[in-house]
FITOR-935294 format. One line per field, with one value per residue (C-alpha): residue number from 1; x, y, z. Coordinates in nm, 2 decimals. Layout:
<rs>
k: (NUM/...);
c1: (X/...);
c2: (Y/...);
c3: (Z/...);
</rs>
This chain:
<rs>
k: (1/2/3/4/5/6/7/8/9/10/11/12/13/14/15/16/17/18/19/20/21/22/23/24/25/26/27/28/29/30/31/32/33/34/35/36/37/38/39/40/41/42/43/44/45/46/47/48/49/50/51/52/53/54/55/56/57/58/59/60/61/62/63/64/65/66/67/68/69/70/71/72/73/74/75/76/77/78/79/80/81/82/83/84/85/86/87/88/89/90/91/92/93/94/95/96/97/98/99/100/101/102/103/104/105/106/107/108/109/110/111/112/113/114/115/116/117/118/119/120/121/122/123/124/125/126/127/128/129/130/131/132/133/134/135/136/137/138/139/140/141/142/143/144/145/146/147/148/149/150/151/152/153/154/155/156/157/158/159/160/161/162/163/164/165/166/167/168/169/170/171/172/173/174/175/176/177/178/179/180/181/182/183/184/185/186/187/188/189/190/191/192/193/194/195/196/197/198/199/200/201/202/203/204/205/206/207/208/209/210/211/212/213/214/215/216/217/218/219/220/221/222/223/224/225/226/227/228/229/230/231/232/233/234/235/236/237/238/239/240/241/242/243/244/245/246/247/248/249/250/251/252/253/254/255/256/257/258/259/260/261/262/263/264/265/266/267/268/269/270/271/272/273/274/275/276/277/278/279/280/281/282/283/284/285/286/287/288/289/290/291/292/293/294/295/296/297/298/299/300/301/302/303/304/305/306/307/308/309/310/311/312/313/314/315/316/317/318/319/320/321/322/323/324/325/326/327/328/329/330/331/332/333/334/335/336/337/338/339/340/341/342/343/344/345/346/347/348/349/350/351/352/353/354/355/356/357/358/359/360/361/362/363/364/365/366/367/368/369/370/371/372/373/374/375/376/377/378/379/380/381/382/383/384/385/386/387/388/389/390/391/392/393/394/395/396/397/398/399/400/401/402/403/404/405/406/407/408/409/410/411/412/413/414/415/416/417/418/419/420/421/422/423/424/425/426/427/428/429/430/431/432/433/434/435/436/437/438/439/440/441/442/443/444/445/446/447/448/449/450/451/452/453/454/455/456/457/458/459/460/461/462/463/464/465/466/467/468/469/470/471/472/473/474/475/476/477/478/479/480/481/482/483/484/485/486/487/488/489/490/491/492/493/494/495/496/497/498/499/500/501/502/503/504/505/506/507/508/509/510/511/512/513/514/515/516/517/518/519/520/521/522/523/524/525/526/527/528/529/530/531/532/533/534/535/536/537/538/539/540/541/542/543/544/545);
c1: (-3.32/-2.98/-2.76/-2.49/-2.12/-2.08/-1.75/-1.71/-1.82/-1.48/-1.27/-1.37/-1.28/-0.95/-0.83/-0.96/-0.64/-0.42/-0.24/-0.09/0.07/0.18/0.42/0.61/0.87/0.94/1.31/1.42/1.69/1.96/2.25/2.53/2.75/3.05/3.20/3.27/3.44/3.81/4.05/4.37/4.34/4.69/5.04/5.00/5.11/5.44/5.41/5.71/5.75/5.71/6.04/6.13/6.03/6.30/6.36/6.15/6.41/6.51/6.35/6.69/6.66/6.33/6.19/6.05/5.67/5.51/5.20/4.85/4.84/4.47/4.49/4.33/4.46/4.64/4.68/4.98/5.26/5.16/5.40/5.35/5.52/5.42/5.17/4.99/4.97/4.78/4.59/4.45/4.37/4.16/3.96/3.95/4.00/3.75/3.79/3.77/3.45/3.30/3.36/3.22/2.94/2.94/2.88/2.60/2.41/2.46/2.30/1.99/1.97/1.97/1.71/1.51/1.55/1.46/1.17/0.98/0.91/0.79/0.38/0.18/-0.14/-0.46/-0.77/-1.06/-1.39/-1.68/-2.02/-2.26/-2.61/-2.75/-3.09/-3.23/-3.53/-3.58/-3.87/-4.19/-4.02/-3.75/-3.52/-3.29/-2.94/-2.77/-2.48/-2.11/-1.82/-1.52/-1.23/-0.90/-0.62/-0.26/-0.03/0.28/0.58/0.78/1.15/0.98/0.81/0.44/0.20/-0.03/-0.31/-0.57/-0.84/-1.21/-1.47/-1.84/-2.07/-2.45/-2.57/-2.73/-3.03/-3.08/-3.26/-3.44/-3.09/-3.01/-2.90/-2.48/-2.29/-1.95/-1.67/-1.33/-1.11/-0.75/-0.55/-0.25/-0.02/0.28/0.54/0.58/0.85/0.95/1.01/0.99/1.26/1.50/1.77/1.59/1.38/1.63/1.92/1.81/1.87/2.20/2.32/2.24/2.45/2.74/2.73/2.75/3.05/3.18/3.14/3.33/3.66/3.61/3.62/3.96/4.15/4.06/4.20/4.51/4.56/4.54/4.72/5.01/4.98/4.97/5.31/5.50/5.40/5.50/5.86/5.88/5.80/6.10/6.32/6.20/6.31/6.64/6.72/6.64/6.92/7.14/7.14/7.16/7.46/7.59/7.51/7.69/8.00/7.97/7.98/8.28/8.44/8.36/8.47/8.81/8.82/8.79/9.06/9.30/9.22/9.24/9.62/9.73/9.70/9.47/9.37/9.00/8.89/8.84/8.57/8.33/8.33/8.25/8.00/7.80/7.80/7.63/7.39/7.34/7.28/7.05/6.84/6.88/6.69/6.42/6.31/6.37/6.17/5.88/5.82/5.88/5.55/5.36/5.42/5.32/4.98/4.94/5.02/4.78/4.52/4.60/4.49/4.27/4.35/4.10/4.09/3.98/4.29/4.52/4.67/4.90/4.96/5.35/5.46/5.66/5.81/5.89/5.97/6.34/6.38/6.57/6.59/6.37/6.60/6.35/6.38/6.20/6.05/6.08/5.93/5.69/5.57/5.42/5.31/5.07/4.93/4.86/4.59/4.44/4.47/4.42/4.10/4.04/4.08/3.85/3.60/3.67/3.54/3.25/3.13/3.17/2.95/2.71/2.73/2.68/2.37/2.24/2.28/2.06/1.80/1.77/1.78/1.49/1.30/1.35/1.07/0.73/0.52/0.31/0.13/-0.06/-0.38/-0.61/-0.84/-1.08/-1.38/-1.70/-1.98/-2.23/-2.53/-2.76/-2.92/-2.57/-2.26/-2.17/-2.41/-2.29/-1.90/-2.06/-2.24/-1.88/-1.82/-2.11/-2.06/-2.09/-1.79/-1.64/-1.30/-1.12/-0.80/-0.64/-0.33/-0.24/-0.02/0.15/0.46/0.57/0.61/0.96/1.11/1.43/1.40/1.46/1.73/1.94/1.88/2.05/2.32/2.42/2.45/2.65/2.87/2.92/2.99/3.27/3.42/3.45/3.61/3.88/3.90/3.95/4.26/4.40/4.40/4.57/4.86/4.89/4.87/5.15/5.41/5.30/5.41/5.76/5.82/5.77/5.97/6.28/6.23/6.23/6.60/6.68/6.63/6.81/7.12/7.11/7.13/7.43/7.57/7.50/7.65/7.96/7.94/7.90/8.19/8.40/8.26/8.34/8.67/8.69/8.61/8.81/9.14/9.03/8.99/9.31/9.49/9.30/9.47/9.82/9.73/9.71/9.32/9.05/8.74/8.56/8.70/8.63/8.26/8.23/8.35/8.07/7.80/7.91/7.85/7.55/7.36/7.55/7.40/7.01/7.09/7.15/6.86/6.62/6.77/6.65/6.32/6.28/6.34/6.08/5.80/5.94/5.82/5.49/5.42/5.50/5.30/4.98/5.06/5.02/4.72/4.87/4.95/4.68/4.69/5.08/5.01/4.75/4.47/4.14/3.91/3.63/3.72/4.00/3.87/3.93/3.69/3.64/3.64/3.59/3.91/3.87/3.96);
c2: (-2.77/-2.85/-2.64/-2.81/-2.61/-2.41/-2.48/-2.07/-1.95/-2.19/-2.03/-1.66/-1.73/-1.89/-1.60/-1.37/-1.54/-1.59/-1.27/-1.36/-1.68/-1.50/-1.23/-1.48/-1.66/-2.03/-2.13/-2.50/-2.58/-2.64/-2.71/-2.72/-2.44/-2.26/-2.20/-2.54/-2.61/-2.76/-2.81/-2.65/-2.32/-2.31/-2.16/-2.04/-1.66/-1.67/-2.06/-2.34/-2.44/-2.84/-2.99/-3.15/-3.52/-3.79/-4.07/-4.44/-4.57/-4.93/-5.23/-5.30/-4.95/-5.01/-5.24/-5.57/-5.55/-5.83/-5.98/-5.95/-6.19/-6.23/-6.30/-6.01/-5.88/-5.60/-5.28/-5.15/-4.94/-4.57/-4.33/-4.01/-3.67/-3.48/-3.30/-3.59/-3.71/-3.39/-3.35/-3.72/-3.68/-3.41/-3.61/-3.96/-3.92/-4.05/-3.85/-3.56/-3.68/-3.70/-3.34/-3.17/-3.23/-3.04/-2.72/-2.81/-2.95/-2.58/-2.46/-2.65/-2.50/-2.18/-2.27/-2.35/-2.00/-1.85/-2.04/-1.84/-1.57/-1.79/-1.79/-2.04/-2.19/-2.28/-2.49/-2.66/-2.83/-2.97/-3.09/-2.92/-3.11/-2.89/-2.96/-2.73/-2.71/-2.35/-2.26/-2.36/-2.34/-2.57/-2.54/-2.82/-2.66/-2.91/-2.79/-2.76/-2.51/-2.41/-2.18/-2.05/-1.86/-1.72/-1.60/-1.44/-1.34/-0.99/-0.90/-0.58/-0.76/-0.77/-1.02/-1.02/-1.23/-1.31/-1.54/-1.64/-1.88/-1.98/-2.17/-2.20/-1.95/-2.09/-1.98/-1.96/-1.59/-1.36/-1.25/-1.63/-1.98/-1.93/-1.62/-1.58/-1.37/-1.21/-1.08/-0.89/-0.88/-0.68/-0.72/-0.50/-0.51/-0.14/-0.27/-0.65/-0.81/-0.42/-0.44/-0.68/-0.64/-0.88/-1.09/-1.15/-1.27/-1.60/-1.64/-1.44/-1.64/-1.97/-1.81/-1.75/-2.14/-2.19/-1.99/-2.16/-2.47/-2.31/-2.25/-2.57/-2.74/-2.53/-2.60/-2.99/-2.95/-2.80/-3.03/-3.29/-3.15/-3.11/-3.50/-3.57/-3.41/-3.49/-3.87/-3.86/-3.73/-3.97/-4.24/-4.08/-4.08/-4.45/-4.53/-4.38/-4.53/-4.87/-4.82/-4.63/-4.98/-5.21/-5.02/-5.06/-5.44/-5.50/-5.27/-5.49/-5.88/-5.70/-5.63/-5.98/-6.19/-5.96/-6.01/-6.38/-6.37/-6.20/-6.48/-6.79/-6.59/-6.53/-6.16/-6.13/-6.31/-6.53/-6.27/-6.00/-6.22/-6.16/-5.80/-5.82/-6.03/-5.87/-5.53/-5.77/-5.91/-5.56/-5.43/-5.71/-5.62/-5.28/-5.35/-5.56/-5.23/-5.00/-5.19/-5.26/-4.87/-4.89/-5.03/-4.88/-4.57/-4.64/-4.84/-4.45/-4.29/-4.52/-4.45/-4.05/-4.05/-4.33/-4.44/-4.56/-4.97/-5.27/-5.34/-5.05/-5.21/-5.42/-5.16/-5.05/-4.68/-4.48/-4.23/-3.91/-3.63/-3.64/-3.43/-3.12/-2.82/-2.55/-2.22/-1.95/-1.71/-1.71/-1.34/-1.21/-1.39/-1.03/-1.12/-1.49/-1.39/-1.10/-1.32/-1.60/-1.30/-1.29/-1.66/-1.89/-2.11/-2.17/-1.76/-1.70/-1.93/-1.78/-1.44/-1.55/-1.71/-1.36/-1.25/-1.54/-1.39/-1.02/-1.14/-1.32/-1.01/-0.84/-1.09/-1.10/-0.66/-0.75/-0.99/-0.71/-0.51/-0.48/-0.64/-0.38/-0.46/-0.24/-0.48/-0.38/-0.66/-0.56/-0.83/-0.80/-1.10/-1.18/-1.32/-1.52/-1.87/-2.01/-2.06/-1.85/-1.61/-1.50/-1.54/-1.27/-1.02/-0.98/-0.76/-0.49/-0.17/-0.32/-0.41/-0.42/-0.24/-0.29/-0.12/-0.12/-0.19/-0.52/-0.47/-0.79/-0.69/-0.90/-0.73/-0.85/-1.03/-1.21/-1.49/-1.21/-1.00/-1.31/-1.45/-1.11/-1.12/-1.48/-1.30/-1.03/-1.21/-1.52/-1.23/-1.10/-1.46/-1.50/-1.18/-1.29/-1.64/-1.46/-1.26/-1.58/-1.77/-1.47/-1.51/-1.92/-1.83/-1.60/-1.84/-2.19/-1.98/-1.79/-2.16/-2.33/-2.05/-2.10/-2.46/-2.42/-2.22/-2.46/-2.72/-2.48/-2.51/-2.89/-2.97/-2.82/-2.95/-3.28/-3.30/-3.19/-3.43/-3.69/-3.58/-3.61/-3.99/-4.11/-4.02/-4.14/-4.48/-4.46/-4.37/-4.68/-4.95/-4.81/-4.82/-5.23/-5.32/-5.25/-5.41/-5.09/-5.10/-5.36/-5.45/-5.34/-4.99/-5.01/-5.14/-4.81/-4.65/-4.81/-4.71/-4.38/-4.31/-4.49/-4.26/-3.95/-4.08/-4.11/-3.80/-3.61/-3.74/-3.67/-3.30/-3.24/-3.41/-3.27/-2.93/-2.97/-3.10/-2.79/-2.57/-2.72/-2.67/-2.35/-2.29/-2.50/-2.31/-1.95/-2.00/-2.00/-2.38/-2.37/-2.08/-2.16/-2.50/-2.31/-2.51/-2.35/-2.40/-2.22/-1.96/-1.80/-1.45/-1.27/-1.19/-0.92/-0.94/-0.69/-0.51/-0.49/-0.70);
c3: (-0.86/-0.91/-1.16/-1.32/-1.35/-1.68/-1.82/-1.97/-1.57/-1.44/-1.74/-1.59/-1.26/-1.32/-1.57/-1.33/-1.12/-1.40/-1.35/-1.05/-1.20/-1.51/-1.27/-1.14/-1.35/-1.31/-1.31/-1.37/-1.04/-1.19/-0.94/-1.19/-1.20/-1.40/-1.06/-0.95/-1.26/-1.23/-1.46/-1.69/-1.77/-1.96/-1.82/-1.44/-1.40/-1.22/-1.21/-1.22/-1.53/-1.62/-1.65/-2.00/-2.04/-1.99/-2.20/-2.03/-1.80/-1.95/-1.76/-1.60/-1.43/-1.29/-1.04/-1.15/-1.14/-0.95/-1.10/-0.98/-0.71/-0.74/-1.09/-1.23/-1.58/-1.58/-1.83/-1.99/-1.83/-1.68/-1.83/-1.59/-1.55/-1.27/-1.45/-1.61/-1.21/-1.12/-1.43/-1.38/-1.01/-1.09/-1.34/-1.16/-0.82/-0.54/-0.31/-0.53/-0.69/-0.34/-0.25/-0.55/-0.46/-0.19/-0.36/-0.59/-0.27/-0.08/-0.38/-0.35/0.00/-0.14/-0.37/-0.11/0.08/-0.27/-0.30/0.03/-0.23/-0.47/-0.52/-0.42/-0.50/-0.34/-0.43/-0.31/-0.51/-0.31/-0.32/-0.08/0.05/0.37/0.43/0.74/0.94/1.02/1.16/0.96/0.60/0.60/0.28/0.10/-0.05/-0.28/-0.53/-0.58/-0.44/-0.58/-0.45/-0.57/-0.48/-0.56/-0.25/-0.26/-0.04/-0.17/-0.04/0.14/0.34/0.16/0.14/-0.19/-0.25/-0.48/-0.45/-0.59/-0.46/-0.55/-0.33/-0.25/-0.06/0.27/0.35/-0.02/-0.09/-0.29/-0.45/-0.58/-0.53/-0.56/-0.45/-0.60/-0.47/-0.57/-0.32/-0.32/0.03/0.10/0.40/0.48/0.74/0.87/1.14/1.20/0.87/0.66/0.38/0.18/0.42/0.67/0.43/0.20/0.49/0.47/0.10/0.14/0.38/0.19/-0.10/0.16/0.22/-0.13/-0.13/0.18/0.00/-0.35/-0.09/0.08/-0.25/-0.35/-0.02/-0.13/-0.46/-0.35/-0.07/-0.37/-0.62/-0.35/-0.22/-0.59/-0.64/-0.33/-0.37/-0.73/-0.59/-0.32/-0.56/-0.79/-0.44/-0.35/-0.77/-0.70/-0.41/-0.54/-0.79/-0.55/-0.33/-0.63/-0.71/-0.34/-0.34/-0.64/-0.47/-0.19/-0.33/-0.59/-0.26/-0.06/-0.40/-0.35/0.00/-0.04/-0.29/-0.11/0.16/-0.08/-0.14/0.20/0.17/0.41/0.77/0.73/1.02/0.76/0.59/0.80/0.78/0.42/0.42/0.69/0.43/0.16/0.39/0.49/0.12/0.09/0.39/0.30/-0.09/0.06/0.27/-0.05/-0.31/-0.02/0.02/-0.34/-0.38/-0.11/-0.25/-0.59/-0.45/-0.29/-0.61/-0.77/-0.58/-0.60/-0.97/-1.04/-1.40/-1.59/-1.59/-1.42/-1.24/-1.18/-0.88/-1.10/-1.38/-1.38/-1.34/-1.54/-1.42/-1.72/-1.44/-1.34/-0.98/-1.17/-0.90/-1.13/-1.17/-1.00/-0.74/-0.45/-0.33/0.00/0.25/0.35/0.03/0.03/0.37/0.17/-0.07/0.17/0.39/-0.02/-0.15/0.17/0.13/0.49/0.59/0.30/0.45/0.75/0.68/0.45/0.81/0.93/0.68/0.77/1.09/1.02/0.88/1.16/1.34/1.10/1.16/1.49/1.55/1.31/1.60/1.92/1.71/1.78/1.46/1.30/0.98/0.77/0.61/0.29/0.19/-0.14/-0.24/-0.49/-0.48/-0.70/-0.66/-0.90/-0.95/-1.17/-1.08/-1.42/-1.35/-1.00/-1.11/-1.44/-1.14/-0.93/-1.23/-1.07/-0.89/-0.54/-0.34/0.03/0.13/0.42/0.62/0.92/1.10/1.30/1.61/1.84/2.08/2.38/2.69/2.80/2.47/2.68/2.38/2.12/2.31/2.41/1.99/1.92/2.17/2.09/1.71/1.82/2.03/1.75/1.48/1.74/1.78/1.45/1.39/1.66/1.49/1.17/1.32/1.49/1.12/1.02/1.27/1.24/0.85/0.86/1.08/0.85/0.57/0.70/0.89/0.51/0.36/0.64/0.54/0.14/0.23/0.40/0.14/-0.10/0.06/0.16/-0.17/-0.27/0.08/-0.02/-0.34/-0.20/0.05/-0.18/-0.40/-0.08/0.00/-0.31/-0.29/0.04/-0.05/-0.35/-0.13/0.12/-0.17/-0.31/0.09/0.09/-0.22/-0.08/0.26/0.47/0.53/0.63/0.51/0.78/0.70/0.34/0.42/0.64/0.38/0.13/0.39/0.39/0.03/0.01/0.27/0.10/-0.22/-0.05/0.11/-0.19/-0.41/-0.08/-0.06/-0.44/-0.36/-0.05/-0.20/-0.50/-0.21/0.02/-0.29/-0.32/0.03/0.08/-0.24/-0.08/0.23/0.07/-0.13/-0.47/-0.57/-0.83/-1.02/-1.05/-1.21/-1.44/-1.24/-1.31/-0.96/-0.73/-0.49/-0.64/-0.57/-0.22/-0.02/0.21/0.59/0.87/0.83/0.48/0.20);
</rs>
């Protein structure tokens, strides 16, 4: 006789399971975080403050803008202070797009190392047909099986599980057809895998990476934010010296039209023509150069923050950040030094891999142990000639109870011991890697402080310097107008207050990028702009924080 499957015996046996499910919540992954967010956050404590806006340069002052050689339609100028430059790298640029998503990725990781201790199910549904010939009865066992079960993983190193299953009972007997059975297991570690400290390493260390990745992600954006800022100076500095030489070409053909005068007069020999027009030949050579880094800077810049459009290669630049030397004071030098060992990215990363490290030593202390589990398995089965009616007889008085303990140890365990000494001696390289970032930390920063002085005073050199060449060529046009100088002199002259011109607009320039590295260099370019980002907090390493 076959017996069908009653749907209330299938609804007993999977409640009977149900609790196991209900105990364990279910989380949607969500790999978006808080943390990774970057953006302004408002005035940066002790931060530079943005300089005023200056009024559009005329078109005269700028360079002509070329048009899009392929054809392609271009948008409208890009006015920009420095600021605006940052602000719009951090929403547009590629680069910066790429790497954020390097933190959400190390969180899926972690996820997955949380997930060990998540329960799992099991399942099976058959259709049994055994026909024996035993003996002089021979018997014919047709009917369905079905088994279930919930497993789970705790942080202390216990195994739990719960699991039902009917089938037909072969040889079928006196008792009934089907025999169902409920079981509970129980598995704890009393020494390899016993606690969270070891079973949870794993997931720590995933969150470590995650981490990692949150200071990898901030050493980016700084590196950005401070290519951002010098290439918007040098495409001031490369502006500048565009007019500076304009200026000095126009100086020069003033002085060949005089020179040639003088000549047409008698005032002067024809020799002195050359001189003369050799400078304006050189002016000219000398714009060509300017206006073609001109551009290749501002293709950089360009590409730095990304604006929005269809063509931004052809889109014209304005620039609304004059290079105005901000009136701060620097600290002292012990100082930047200190907040570099708090704020650097990289040495931050550095001793979360330490961490990492600590933990692998954990771990593998945890394999050099002998496994010992302590087992308790619990079952009741039923009996009858229904698959509901043997599930409804588990619920009797008998039952079957075991305990004992499990044991497993390898004699010599060299894998184990040398996993464990590759930990310990990894942790200890790290530690010294940790101190050597310290040191190369320490001299990038006094090296970019020596060179921020340095810039301090070369731009008050220069200006004086240029005071000095103007007069200069002021006191040899005055000397070639009453015949006691030569071109050639006078075009020296010229030359010489052209470079003390460049010089002194590169001096404040290289000052304001001298600032901003030294800032990168210390940790602290971010929170000065009032950039929001991951990783700002230090973290502790094996000295302390």
């Amino acid at each position: 006789m076959r017996t069908r499957w009653p749907i209330s015996g299938v609804r007993v046996l999977l409640a009977s399971l149900a609790g196991g499910c209900l105990c364990c919540s279910c989380a949607v992954m969500d790999t978006r975080s808080p943390e990774d967010a970057i953006g302004p956050k408002g005035t940066g404590p002790n931060g530079v403050p943005a300089p005023a806006p200056a009024p559009t340069p005329s078109a005269d002052a700028r360079p002509a803008q070329a048009p899009a050689s392929d054809g392609t339609r271009t948008e409208g100028p890009l006015s920009l202070t420095v600021t605006q430059a940052t602000l719009l790298a951090l929403e547009n640029n590629r680069s910066l797009v790429v790497e954020r998503l390097n933190p959400q990725i190390e969180r899926t990781l972690e996820q997955e190392q949380r997930a060990v201790f998540d329960p799992f199910l099991t399942g099976q549904v058959a259709g049994e047909h055994d026909k024996v010939a035993a003996g002089t009865t021979p018997y014919d066992v047709r009917g369905e099986s079905l088994a279930v079960g919930v497993q789970d993983l705790l942080p202390t190193g216990t195994t739990l599980g719960l699991s039902g299953a009917t089938a037909p009972v072969v040889p079928p007997g006196d008792a009934g057809q089907y025999a169902s059975r409920l079981a509970f297991t129980a598995t704890q570690s009393l020494l390899r895998g016993l606690g969270p400290a070891v079973n949870l390493a794993s997931v720590r260390q995933a969150g470590i990476d995650v981490k990692m990745s949150q200071y990898e992600l901030r050493g980016f954006v700084q590196g950005l934010v401070a290519q951002v800022e010098e290439t918007y100076w040098d495409f001031v500095l490369a502006e500048r010296q565009i007019e500076i030489v304009t200026q000095s070409l126009d100086l020069a053909e003033k002085q060949l039209q005089e020179t040639r005068e003088r000549i047409h007069v008698g005032a002067l020999a024809q020799s002195e023509l050359a001189a003369a027009e050799a400078e304006v030949a050189l002016r000219r050579e000398g714009l060509i150069n300017a206006r073609s880094d001109w551009a290749k800077i501002k293709l950089n810049l360009l590409r730095l923050v990304n604006p929005p459009g269809d063509a931004p290669w052809g889109r014209d630049v304005v620039l609304q950040s004059p290079p105005v030397i901000p009136s701060i004071t620097l600290d002292e030098v012990a100082s930047h030094v200190a907040l570099a060992l708090q704020m650097r990215p990289d040495l931050n990363q550095a001793r979360l891999l330490w961490q990492r490290d600590d933990l692998d030593v954990v771990k593998t202390k945890n394999g050099l142990l002998p496994k010992l589990d302590l087992f308790v398995a619990l079952g009741k089965t039923g009996y009858a000639d229904s698959f509901g009616g043997s599930v409804q007889k588990t619920g009797g008085d008998n039952y079957d109870a075991i305990v004992g303990l499990a044991f497993e140890a390898p004699p010599l365990n060299r894998a184990a011991e040398a996993r464990r000494l590759r930990a310990v001696l990894t942790r200890q390289q790290a530690r010294e890697a940790i101190h050597n970032l310290a040191q190369l930390i320490e001299v990038d920063v006094r090296i970019a402080y020596l060179e921020l002085a340095r810039s301090q005073e070369q731009v008050a050199a220069t200006a004086a310097t240029g005071r000095l060449q103007e007069q200069k060529l002021q006191s040899e046009t005055e000397k070639f107008h009453l015949g006691k100088s030569t071109s050639l002199l006078v075009a020296q002259a010229q030359r010489d207050l052209l470079a003390s011109r460049i010089s002194e607009v590169q001096a404040v320039v290289g000052y304001l990028k001298a600032m901003v590295e030294i800032y990168r260099l210390e940790g602290s370019l971010l929170e000065r702009q009032g950039i929001a980002g991951p990783g700002r907090e230090p973290v502790r390493g094996p000295d302390g924080p």
